[in-house]
C-alpha positions as CSV (number, residue, x, y, z in Angstrom):
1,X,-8.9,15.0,6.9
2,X,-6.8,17.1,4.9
3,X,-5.0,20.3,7.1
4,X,-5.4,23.9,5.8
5,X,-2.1,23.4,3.5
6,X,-2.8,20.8,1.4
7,X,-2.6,20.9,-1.9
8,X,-6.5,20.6,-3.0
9,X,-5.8,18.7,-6.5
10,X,-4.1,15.8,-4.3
11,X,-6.6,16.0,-1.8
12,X,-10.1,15.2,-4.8
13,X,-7.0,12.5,-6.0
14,X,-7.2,10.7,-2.9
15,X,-10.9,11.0,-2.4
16,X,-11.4,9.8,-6.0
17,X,-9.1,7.0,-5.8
18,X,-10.2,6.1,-2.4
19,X,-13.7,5.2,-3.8
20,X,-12.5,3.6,-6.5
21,X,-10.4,1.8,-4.5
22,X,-13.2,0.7,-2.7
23,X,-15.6,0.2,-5.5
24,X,-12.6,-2.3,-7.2
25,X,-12.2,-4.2,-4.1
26,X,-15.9,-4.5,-3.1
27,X,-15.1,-3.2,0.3
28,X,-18.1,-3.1,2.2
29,X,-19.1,0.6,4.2
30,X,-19.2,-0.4,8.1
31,X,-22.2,0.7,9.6
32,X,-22.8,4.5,10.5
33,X,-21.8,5.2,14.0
34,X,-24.4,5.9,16.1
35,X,-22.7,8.3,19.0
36,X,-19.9,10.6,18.9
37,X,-16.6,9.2,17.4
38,X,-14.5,11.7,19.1
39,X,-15.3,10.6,22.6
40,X,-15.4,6.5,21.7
41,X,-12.9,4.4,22.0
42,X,-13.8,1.8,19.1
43,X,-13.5,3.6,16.0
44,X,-10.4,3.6,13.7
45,X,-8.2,7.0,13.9
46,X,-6.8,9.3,11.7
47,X,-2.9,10.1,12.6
48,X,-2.8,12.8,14.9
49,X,1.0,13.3,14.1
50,X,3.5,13.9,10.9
51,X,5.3,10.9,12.1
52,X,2.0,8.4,11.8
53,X,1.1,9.7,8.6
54,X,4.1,9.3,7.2
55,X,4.4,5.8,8.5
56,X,0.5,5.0,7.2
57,X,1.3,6.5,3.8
58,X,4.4,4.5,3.6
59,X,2.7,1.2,4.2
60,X,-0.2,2.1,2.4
61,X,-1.3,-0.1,-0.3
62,X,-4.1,1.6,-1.4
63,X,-1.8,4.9,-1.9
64,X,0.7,3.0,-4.1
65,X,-1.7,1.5,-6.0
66,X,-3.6,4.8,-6.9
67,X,-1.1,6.8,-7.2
68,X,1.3,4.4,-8.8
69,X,5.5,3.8,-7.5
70,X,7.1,7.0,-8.5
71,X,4.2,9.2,-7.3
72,X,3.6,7.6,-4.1
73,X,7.9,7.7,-3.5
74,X,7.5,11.4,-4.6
75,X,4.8,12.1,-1.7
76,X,6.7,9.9,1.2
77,X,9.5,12.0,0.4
78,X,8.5,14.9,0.5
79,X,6.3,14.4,3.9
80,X,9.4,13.0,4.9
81,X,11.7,15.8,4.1
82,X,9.0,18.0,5.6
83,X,9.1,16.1,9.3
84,X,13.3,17.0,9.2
85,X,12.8,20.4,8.0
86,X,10.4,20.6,10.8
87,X,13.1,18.8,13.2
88,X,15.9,21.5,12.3
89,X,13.5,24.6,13.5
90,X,13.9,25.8,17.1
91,X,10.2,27.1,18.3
92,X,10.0,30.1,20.9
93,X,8.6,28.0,23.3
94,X,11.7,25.4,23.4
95,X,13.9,28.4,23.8
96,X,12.0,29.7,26.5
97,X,11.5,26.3,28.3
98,X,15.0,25.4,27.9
99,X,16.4,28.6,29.2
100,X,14.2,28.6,31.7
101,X,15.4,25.3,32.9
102,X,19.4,25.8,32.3
């Protein structure tokens, strides 16, 4: 579930690896859910967060092995670097809500 910033050569990567991936391993397909996966409470999850993903990708087996060590180091840290850019940027909504509250 790639966001609207992604770069698209990484994204058909993953995709392509991913069912490779799959097709190496012999993982089998679960079986098609039937109702809507938004409102069910039994179906994996992306990560809704920068945080999760970062943490998935880092313990991600199948991204190392596609990818190989230096690339996969390459993309942790750069999401990672990404997350403390993120974490040094005051938004106009804290400022208001913390003026508001001093």
């Amino acid at each position: 579930m790639p966001g609207a910033d992604v770069n698209p050569y990484l994204v058909v990567a993953a995709c392509i690896a991913a069912g490779l991936y799959g097709l190496d391993h012999e993982l089998d397909l679960p079986e098609a859910y039937p109702g809507n996966a938004y409102e069910a409470a039994d179906v994996p999850r992306i990560p809704t967060t920068l945080v999760e993903a970062i943490d998935e990708l880092k313990h991600s087996e199948v991204a190392a092995e596609a990818f190989g060590p230096e690339v996969h180091h390459h993309l942790l840290n750069t999401a990672q670097q990404e997350w403390e850019a993120s974490n040094r940027h005051v938004s106009d909504w804290e400022l208001a809500r913390n003026f508001e509250r001093m």
